[in-house]
N, CA, C and O of each residue as an XYZ file, in Angstrom:
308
protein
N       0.846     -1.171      0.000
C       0.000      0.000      0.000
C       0.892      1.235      0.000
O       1.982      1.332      0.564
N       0.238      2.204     -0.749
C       1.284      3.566     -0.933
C       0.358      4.745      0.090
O      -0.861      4.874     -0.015
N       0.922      5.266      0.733
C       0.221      5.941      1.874
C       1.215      7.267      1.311
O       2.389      7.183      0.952
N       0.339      8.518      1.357
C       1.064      9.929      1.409
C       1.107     10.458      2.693
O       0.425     10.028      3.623
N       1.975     11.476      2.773
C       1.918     11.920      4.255
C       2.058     13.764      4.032
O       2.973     14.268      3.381
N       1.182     14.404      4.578
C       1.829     15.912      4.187
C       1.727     16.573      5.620
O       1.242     16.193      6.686
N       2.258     17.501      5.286
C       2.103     18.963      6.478
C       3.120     18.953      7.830
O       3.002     19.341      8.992
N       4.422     18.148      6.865
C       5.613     17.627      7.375
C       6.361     18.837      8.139
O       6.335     19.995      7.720
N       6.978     18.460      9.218
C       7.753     19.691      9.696
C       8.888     19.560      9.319
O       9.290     18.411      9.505
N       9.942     20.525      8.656
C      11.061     19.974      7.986
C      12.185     19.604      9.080
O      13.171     18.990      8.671
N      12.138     19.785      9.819
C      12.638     18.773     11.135
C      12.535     16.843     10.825
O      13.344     15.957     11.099
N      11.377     16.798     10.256
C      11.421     15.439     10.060
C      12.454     14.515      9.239
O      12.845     14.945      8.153
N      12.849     13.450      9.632
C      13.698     13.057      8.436
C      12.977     11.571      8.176
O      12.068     11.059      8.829
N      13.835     10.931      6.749
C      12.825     10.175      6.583
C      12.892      8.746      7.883
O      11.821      8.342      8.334
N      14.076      8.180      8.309
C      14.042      7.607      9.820
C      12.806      8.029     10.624
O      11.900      7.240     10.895
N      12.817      9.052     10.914
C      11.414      9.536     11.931
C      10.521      8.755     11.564
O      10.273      7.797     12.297
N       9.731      8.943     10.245
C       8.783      8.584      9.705
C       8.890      7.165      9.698
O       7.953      6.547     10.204
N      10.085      6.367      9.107
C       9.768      4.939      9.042
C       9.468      4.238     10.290
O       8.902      3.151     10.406
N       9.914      4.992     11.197
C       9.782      4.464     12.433
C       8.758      4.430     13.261
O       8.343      3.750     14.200
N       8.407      5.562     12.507
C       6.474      5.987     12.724
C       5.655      4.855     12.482
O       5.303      3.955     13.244
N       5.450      5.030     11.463
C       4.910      4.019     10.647
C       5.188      2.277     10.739
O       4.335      1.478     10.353
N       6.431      1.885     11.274
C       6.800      0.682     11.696
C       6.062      0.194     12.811
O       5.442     -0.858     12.659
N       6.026      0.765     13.871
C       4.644      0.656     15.162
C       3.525     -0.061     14.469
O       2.932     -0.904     15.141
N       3.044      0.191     12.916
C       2.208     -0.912     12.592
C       1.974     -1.700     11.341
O       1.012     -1.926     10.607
N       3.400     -2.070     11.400
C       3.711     -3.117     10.557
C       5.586     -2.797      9.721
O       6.467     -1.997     10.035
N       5.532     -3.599      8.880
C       6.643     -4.198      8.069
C       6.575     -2.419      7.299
O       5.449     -1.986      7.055
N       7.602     -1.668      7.028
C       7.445     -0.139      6.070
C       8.857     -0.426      5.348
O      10.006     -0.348      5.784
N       8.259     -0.852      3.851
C       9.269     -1.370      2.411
C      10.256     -0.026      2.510
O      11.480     -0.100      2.627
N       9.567      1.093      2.448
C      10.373      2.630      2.400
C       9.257      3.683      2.812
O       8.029      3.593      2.844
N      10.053      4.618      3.088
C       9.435      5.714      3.709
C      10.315      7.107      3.140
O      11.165      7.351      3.995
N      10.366      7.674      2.487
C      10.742      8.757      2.054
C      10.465     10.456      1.822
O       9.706     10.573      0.859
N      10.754     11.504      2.268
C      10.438     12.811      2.291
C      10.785     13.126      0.921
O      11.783     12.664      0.367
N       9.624     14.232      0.159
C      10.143     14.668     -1.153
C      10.639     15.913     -1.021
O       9.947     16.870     -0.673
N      12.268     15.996     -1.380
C      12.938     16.799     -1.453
C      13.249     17.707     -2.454
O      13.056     17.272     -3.589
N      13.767     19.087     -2.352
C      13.634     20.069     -3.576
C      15.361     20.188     -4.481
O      16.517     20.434     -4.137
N      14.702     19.876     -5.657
C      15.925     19.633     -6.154
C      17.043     20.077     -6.006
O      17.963     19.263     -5.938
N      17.247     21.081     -5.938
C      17.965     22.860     -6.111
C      18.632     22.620     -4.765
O      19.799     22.231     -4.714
N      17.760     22.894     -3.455
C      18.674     22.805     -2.074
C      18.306     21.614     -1.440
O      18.882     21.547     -0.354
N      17.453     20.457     -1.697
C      17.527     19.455     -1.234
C      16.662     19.362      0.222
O      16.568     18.342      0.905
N      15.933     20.935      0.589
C      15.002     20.763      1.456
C      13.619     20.026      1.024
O      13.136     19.733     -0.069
N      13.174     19.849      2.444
C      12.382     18.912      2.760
C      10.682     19.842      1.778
O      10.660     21.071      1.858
N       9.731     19.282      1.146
C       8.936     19.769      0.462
C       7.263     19.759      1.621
O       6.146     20.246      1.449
N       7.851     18.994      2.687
C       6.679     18.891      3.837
C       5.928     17.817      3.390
O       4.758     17.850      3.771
N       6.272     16.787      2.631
C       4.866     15.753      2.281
C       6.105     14.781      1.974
O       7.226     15.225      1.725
N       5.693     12.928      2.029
C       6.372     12.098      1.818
C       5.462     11.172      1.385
O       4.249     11.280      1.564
N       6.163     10.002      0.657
C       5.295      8.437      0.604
C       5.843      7.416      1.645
O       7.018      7.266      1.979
N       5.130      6.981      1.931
C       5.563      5.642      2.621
C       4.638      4.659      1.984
O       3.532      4.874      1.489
N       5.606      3.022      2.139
C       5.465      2.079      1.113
C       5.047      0.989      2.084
O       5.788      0.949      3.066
N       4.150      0.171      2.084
C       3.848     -0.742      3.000
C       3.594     -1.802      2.723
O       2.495     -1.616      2.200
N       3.847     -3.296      2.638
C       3.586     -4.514      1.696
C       2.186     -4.747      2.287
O       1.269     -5.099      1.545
N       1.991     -4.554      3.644
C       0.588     -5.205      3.795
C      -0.510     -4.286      4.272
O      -0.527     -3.514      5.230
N      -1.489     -4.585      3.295
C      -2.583     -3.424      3.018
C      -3.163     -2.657      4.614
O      -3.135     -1.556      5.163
N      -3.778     -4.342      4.933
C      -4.243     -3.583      6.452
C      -3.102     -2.961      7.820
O      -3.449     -2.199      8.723
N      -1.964     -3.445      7.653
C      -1.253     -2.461      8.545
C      -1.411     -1.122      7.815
O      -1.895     -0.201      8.474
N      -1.074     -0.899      6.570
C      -0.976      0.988      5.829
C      -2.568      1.184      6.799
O      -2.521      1.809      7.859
N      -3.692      0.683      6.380
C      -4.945      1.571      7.285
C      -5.297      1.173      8.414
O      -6.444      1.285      8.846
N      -4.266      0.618      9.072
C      -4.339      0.837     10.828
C      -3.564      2.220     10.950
O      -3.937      3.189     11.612
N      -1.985      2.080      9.895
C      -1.198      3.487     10.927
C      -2.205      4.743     10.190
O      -2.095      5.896     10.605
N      -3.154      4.416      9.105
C      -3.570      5.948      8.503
C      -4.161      6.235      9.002
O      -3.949      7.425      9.235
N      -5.831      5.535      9.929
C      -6.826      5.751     10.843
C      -5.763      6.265     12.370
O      -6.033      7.277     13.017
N      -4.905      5.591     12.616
C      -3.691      6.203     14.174
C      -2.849      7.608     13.688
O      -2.539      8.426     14.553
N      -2.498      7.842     12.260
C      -1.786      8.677     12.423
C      -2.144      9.665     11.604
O      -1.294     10.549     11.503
N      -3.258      9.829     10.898
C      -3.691     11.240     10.403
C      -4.120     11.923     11.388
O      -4.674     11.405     12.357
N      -3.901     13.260     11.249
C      -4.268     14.031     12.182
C      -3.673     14.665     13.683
O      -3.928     15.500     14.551
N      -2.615     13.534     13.264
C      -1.775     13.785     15.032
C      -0.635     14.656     14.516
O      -0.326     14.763     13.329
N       0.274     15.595     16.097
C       1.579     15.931     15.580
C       2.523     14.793     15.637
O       2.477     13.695     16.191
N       3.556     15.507     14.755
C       4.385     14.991     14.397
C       5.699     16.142     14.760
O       5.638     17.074     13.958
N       6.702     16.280     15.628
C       7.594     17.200     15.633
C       6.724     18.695     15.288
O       7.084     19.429     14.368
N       5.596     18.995     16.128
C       5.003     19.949     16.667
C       3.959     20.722     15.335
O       3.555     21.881     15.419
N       3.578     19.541     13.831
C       2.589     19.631     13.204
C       2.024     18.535     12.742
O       2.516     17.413     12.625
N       0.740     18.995     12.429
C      -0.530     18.189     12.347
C      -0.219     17.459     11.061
O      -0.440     17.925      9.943
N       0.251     16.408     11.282
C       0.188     15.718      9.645
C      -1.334     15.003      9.245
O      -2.240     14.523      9.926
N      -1.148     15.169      7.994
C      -2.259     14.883      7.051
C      -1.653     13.291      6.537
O      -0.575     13.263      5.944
N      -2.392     12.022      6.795
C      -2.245     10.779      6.318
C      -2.971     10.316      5.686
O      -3.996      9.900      6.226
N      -2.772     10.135      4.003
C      -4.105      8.650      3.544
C      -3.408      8.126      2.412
O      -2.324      8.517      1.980
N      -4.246      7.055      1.900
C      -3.916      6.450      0.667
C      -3.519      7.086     -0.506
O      -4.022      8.108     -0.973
N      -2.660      6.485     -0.930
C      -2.826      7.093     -2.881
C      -3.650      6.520     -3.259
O      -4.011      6.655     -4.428
């Protein structure tokens, strides 16, 4: 399952997140999209999950909560 994540604090790195997301289940990759030019953080990422129902356990647990002091936005692609 491909899960987006936005409203990232650029504090986050992508570790944070996989680790986030590991709490419920197996996470293939987890990655922040970065800006070409300086390589900052764009505030939104994918994370990659092999098994469907862990991606919508952590999306129902983790949309909406902070994350390094903002509200991230979690759901499916």
């Amino acid at each position: 399952m491909n899960i987006q994540v936005f409203n990232l604090s650029r504090d986050t790195r992508d570790n944070d997140l996989r680790r986030l997301f590991a709490a419920f289940g197996i996470v293939n990759s987890a990655e922040i999209a970065r800006d070409k030019l300086n390589g900052r953080s764009k505030g939104n990422a994918l994370i990659e999950m092999p098994v469907d129902s862990d991606g919508r356990r952590a999306i129902v647990a983790l949309d909406q909560t902070l994350v390094n002091g903002k509200k991230i936005s979690v759901s499916e692609i």
